[in-house]
N, C-alpha and C positions, 0 to 999 in steps of 0.2 A: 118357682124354682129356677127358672131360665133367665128372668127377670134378675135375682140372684146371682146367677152364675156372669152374665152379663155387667151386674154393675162390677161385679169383683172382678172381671177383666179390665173396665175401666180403669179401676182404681191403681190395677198394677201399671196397666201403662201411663195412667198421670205421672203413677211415681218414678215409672223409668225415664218416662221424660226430662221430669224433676232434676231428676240425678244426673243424668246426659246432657239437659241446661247447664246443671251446675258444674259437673267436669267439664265441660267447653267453657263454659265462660271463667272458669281457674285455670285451663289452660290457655286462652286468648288473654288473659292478666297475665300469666307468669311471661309469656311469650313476648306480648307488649309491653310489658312494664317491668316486670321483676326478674328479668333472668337480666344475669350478668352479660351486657353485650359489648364489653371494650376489647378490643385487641394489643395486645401487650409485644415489645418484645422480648427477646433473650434476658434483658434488667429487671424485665418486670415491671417498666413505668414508661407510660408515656406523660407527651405534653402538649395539650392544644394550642396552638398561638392563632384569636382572630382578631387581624387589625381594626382600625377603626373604620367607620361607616361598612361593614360586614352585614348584608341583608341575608336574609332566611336561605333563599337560594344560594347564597355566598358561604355560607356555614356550611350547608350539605355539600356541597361543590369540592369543599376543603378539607369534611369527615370520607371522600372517598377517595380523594386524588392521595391521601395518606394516609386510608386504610385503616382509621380507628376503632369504625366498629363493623361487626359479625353480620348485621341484619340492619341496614338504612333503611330500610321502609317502614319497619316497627320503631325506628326512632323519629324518622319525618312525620309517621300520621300522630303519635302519642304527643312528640311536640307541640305541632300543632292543636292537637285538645288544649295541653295547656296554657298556649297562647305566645310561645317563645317567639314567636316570627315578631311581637311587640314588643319583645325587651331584652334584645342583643347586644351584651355589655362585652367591650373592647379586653381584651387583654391573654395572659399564659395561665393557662388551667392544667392543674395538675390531675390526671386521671387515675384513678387508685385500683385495684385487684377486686374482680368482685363487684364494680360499679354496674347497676340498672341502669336501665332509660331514664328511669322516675328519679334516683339520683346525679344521673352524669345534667340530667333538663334541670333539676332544682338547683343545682349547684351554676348554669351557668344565665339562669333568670336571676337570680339572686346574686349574681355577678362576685362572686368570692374567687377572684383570681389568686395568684402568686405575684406578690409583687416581686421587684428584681432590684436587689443590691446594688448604688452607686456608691462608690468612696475617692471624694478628690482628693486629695493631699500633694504633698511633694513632690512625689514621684511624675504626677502631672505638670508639665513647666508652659505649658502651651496649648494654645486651642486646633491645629491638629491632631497632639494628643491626644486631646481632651474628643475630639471626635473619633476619633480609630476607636477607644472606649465605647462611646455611646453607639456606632456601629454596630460591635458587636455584642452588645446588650439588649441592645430596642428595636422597633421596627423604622428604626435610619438609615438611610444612605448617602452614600457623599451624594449625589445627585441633590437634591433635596436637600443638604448644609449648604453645599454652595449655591444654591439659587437663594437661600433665604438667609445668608451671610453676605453675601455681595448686593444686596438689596439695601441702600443707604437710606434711601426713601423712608422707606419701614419701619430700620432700625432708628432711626432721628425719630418718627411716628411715635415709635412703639415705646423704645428704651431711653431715649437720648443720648444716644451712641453713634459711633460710624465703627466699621468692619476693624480700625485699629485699637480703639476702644471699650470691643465689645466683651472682650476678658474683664472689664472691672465690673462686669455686673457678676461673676461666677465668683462663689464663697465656698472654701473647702467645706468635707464635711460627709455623712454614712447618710445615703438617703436611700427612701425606698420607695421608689414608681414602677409605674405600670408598665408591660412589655410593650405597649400598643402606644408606648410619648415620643410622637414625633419632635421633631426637633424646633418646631417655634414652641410647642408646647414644652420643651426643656427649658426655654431661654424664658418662658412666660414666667416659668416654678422658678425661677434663680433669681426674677426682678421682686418676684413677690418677697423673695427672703433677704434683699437684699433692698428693697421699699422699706419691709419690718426692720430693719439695720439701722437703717438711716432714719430714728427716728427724732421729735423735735427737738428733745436735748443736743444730740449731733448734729444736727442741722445749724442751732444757734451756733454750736461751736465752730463750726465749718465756714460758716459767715464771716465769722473772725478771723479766720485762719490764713494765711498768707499764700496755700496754696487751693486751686480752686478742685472737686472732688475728684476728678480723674488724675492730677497731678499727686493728690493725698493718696489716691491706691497705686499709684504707680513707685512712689518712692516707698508703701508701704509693699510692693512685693519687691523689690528691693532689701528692705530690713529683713523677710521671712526669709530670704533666700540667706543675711549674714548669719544670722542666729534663731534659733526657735527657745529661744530665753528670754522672756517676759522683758526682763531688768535689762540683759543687753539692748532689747530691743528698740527700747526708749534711749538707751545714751547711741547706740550708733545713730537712730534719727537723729536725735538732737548733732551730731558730727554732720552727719548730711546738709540737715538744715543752716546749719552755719558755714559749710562750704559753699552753699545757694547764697549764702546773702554777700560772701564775699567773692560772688562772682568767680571759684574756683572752682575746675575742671572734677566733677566727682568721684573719678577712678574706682566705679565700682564692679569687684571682678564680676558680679552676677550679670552684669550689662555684657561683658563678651563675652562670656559663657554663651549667653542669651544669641548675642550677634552669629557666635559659631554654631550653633544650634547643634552642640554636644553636651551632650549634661554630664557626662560619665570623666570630664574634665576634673582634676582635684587638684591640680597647679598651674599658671598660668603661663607662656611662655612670654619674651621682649616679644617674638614676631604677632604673638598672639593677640598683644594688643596694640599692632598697627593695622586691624581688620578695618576696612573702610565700610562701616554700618552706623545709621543715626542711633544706635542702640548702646554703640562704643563711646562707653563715658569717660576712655582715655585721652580721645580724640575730639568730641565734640561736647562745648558745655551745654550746662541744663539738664531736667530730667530726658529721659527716651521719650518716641514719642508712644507709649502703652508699656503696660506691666510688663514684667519676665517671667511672669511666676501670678498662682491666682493668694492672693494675698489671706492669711488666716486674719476672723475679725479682728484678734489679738493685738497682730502689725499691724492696722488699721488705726486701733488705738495709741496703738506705742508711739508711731506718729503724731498723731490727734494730742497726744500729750506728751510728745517729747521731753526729755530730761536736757535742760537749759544747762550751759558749760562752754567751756572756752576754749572747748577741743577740736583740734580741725582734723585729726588723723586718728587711726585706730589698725592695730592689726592682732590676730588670732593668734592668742597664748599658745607656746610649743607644746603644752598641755595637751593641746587639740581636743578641749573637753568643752566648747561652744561660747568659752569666753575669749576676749580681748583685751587689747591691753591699750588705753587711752593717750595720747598726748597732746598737747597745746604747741610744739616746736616739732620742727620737721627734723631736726638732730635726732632728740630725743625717741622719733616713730623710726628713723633710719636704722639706731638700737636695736627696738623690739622686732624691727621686718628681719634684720640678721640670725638673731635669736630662731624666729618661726620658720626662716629659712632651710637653720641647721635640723631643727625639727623636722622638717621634711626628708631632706638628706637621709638622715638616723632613721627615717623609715622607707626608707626608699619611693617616697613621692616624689616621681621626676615629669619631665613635662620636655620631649626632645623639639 
């Protein structure tokens, strides 16, 4: 009977143990693993940003100095089980409502970042621009453009450019990279697309071409800046290119635009185009020495196949709808410049 009573005390306590195992070890899981441990704020989202070469202790250094989550130790040892300190992928992690351990760790071993919107266009005319941009997008800073822009060595090395140059390797366009692309790593992604561009159809064409490729993007952002009309595109090059062969001055206003380094420009003045810059193609012949503008592959083309004609002048239909209007005689453009001029007037684009 004792013997009895005895094992059936056993049994209860195996079982309370049992139970007391199994609630401690559901709560050391919910606690290490499954409870919600991100910290949010007033929005309701955060966002991790870890740069490149970011080591295990670099991670944790950066989840506390901003605070992201509720209990760092249940996220450092769980990490560590799953072996994050091996595969710490660079970039902006989006943190959601509600995120575990075991979700915020799988999400960034598996490295499924947010990447980050680039769009060049027009509105970009220059590679300070074009940096102020990538500043405030990426993990860049001017420090760090200008060491690796003013580097001649490199860029000859790397691109076959020098720092005046180095806008013809940049090709408009919605891209989408990593928060964590430094800045030779942006110029690496621009050659690569801009290697696939220039492929060997282009190339033979280019062979042929009377200008050599920095010259071809430099009058081709020239054309983008006259028109963003396919068909224009091609007869103002072909105007271009026949001012080059006759040795006449190119008068292009995107060039002092360019030289005044105001874009919000929309008439030009007389004093405007006595600026003393190699870029002022009123003053000085030949192309500039580098683009105005980062050229669309389009102008690239429109160039590349210029529309052959006996036209040396060209000026902007009072239309003001992107077309021109061509002529062979400098009479004749002195016509259509009065025309576009009164068009200006009638809208009041003046230029004091």
């Amino acid at each position: 009977m004792a013997k009895k009573k005895k094992s059936g005390l056993l049994k209860k306590i195996f079982v309370w143990l049992f139970f007391l195992i199994l609630f401690g070890g559901g709560f050391f899981a919910w606690k290490f693993i499954f409870r919600s441990n991100i910290i949010f704020n007033e929005k309701n989202e955060s966002f991790l940003y870890i740069p490149k070469n970011t080591d295990f202790d670099g991670l944790i250094k950066i989840l506390e100095e901003k605070n992201f989550v509720h209990d760092i130790t249940s996220f450092s040892w769980y990490a560590q089980r799953l072996h994050l300190q091996d595969c710490i992928h660079p970039g902006k992690y989006r943190l959601t409502k509600g995120m575990s351990n075991r979700q915020f760790i799988k999400m960034l071993k598996q490295g499924k970042e947010e990447k980050v919107s680039l769009t060049i266009n027009y509105t970009i005319r220059t590679l300070p621009q074009l940096y102020e941009k990538l500043c405030g997008k990426f993990n860049i800073n001017e420090t760090a453009i200008s060491s690796f822009t003013q580097n001649e060595e490199l860029l000859e090395k790397k691109f076959d450019v020098n720092p005046n140059t180095l806008a013809t390797i940049i090709h408009p366009g919605k891209y989408e990279l990593s928060w964590a692309t430094e800045i030779e790593d942006f110029f690496d992604f621009m050659f690569q697309i801009d290697s696939a561009f220039w492929n060997s159809e282009k190339k033979v064409k280019l062979k042929k071409f009377s200008l050599d490729k920095g010259q071809v993007l430099t009058l081709a952002s020239i054309v983008y800046c006259e028109s963003n009309i396919e068909s224009e595109q091609r007869k103002i090059a072909g105007v271009y290119m026949n001012r080059l062969k006759e040795n006449m001055l190119l008068q292009a206003d995107p060039t002092v635009i360019y030289a005044l380094n105001d874009f919000s420009i929309q008439r030009l003045s007389f004093n405007d185009l006595k600026v003393d810059s190699p870029y002022n193609t009123y003053k000085y012949k030949g192309l500039p020495p580098g683009p105005v503008s980062f050229p669309s592959e389009i102008s690239i083309l429109s160039v590349l196949n210029y529309e052959k004609s006996n036209y040396l002048y060209f000026c902007a239909k009072p239309e003001l709808n992107g077309y021109s209007n061509f002529s062979s005689t400098y009479e004749q453009h002195l016509q259509y410049a009065e025309m576009y001029r009164k068009a200006l007037n009638k809208r009041g684009i003046r230029r004091n």
